[in-house]
Each structure stands twice: as structure tokens, then as C-alpha cells.
Residue, then its C-alpha position, 0 to 999 in steps of 0.5 A: x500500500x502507498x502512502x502519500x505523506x505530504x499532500x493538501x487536499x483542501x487545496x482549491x484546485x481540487x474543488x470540484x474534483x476532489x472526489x474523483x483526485x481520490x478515487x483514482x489514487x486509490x486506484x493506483x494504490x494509494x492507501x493513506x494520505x497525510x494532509x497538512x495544514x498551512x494557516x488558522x483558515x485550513x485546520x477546520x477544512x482539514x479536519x473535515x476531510x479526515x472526518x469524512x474520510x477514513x484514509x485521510x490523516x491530518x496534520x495541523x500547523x503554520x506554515x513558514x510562508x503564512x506567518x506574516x499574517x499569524x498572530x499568538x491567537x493562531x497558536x492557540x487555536x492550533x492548541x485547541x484544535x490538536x486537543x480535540x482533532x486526532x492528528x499524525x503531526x504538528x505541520x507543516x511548519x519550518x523556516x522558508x529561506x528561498x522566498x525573500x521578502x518573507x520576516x524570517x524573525x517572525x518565521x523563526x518565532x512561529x517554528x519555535x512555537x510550534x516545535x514547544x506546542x509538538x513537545x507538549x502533545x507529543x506529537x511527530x512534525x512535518x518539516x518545510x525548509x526550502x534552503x533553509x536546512x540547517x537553520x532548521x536543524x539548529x532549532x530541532x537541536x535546541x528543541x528536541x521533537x519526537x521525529x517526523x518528516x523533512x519534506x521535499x529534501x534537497x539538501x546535501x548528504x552531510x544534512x541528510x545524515x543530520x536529520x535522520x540521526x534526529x529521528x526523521x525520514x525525509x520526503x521525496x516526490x516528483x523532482x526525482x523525476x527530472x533527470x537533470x535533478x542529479x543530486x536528488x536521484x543522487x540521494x534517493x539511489x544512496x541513502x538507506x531505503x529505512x529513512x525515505x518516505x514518498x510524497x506528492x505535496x499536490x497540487x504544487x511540485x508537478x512531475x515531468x510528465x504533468x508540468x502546467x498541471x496540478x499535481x495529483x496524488x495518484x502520481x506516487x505510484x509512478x514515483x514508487x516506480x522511479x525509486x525502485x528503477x533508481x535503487x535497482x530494487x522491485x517497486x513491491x519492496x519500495x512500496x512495502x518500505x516506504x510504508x513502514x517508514x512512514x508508519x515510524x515517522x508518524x506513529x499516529x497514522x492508523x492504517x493497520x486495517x490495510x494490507x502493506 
């Protein structure tokens, strides 16, 4: 079974088609979906398609990109909604360093905050940290977290090393299936299988073969594949790893009903 462990859902390219995005990942075999929040306005929509669908799994948190506009009333509405919502993670939260005109002071506070509200429930996080990756490893050193996920790794072997010494597994998607993405191909070939987990991060990180297009969850199956040709391995194993893997990295994602 496939997890997709990085997608948002509530996104609204997928209004009016949602339905069928879904049925056509589980078609190719798609069994768990972790949907992480980015600000206040997605914790309920978020929530809500957990609610209503059973191989959805939430995750609520502030993303790096959205804290100009968050306040101390934000987090304590994150508090509140992980006290009553059965959620897999505090996410997706971190430190963006690529977009430029973005407070990183204020990205700093909101990636403290939530990583001290993650200590308090216990929970796993899903990390963002576009060019950012030590930055984020230096606060996860002075605020220790029970593991969890860097999303869309890109960063060099020597970071990749340091994150999973911390307890994470690192998300890998459709940039593996650019050619031209040397060190990505590069880490998916080398790094151990135990530490990767797959994800989509659709609509937004569109593969080769679907570029001006929103990405679509159904799409990890072929990113399986890509991972499989990559490491010289059969897809089976990659998909029976990758699951587990990402079963460790979130320990609160339930799909033990599910065949992997």
C-alpha cells in the first residue's frame, strides 16, 4: 500500500474534483494520505476531510510562508484544535529561506512555537525548509521533537545524515523525476531505503510528465516506480518500505486495517 505523506487536499484546485483526485489514487494504490495544514483558515477544512474520510490523516500547523499574517491567537487555536482533532503531526511548519521578502524573525518565532506546542502533545512534525536546512536543524537541536518528516529534501548528504540521526525520514516526490535533478536521484539511489518516505505535496511540485498541471496524488505510484528503477530494487519492496517508514515517522497514522 502507498502512502502519500505530504499532500493538501483542501487545496482549491481540487474543488470540484476532489472526489474523483481520490478515487483514482486509490486506484493506483494509494492507501493513506497525510494532509497538512498551512494557516488558522485550513485546520477546520482539514479536519473535515479526515472526518469524512477514513484514509485521510491530518496534520495541523503554520506554515513558514503564512506567518506574516499569524498572530499568538493562531497558536492557540492550533492548541485547541490538536486537543480535540486526532492528528499524525504538528505541520507543516519550518523556516522558508528561498522566498525573500518573507520576516524570517517572525518565521523563526512561529517554528519555535510550534516545535514547544509538538513537545507538549507529543506529537511527530512535518518539516518545510526550502534552503533553509540547517537553520532548521539548529532549532530541532535546541528543541528536541519526537521525529517526523523533512519534506521535499534537497539538501546535501552531510544534512541528510543530520536529520535522520534526529529521528526523521525525509520526503521525496516528483523532482526525482527530472533527470537533470542529479543530486536528488543522487540521494534517493544512496541513502538507506529505512529513512525515505514518498510524497506528492499536490497540487504544487508537478512531475515531468504533468508540468502546467496540478499535481495529483495518484502520481506516487509512478514515483514508487522511479525509486525502485533508481535503487535497482522491485517497486513491491519500495512500496512495502516506504510504508513502514512512514508508519515510524508518524506513529499516529492508523492504517493497520490495510494490507502493506
Amino acid at each position: 500500500m502507498l502512502i502519500d505523506t505530504h499532500i493538501h487536499l483542501d487545496a482549491s484546485e481540487f474543488d470540484g474534483n476532489r472526489e474523483k483526485v481520490l478515487i483514482d489514487a486509490r486506484a493506483a494504490g494509494v492507501g493513506a494520505f497525510v494532509v497538512p495544514a498551512v494557516d488558522r483558515e485550513s485546520f477546520r477544512r482539514v479536519a473535515a476531510l479526515a472526518s469524512a474520510n477514513r484514509d485521510i490523516h491530518p496534520a495541523l500547523g503554520i506554515h513558514p510562508l503564512y506567518t506574516g499574517e499569524a498572530t499568538q491567537a493562531d497558536l492557540e487555536l492550533l492548541e485547541y484544535e490538536l486537543g480535540r482533532e486526532k492528528c499524525v503531526a504538528v505541520g507543516e511548519i519550518g523556516l522558508d529561506h528561498f522566498v525573500e521578502d518573507v520576516d524570517r524573525e517572525q518565521q523563526l518565532l512561529f517554528f519555535v512555537a510550534q516545535l514547544r506546542i509538538a513537545q507538549r502533545y507529543k506529537l511527530p512534525v512535518i518539516l518545510h525548509l526550502r534552503r533553509a536546512q540547517d537553520a532548521v536543524l539548529k532549532q530541532l537541536r535546541l528543541h528536541a521533537v519526537c521525529g517526523g518528516i523533512a519534506h521535499a529534501f534537497n539538501g546535501s548528504r552531510q544534512q541528510a545524515d543530520a536529520f535522520i540521526k534526529l529521528g526523521f525520514k525525509l520526503g521525496f516526490g516528483g523532482a526525482m523525476s527530472f533527470e537533470g535533478s542529479q543530486r536528488i536521484r543522487r540521494l534517493a539511489t544512496e541513502l538507506p531505503l529505512e529513512s525515505i518516505v514518498l510524497e506528492t505535496d499536490a497540487p504544487d511540485m508537478a512531475p515531468a510528465w504533468g508540468q502546467g498541471l496540478p499535481n495529483v496524488p495518484a502520481n506516487i505510484a509512478r514515483y514508487a516506480r522511479i525509486l525502485a528503477d533508481l535503487r535497482g530494487l522491485p517497486v513491491e519492496e519500495v512500496i512495502r518500505a516506504t510504508s513502514v517508514n512512514a508508519r515510524a515517522a508518524l506513529p499516529g497514522l492508523d492504517v493497520s486495517s490495510a494490507a502493506v
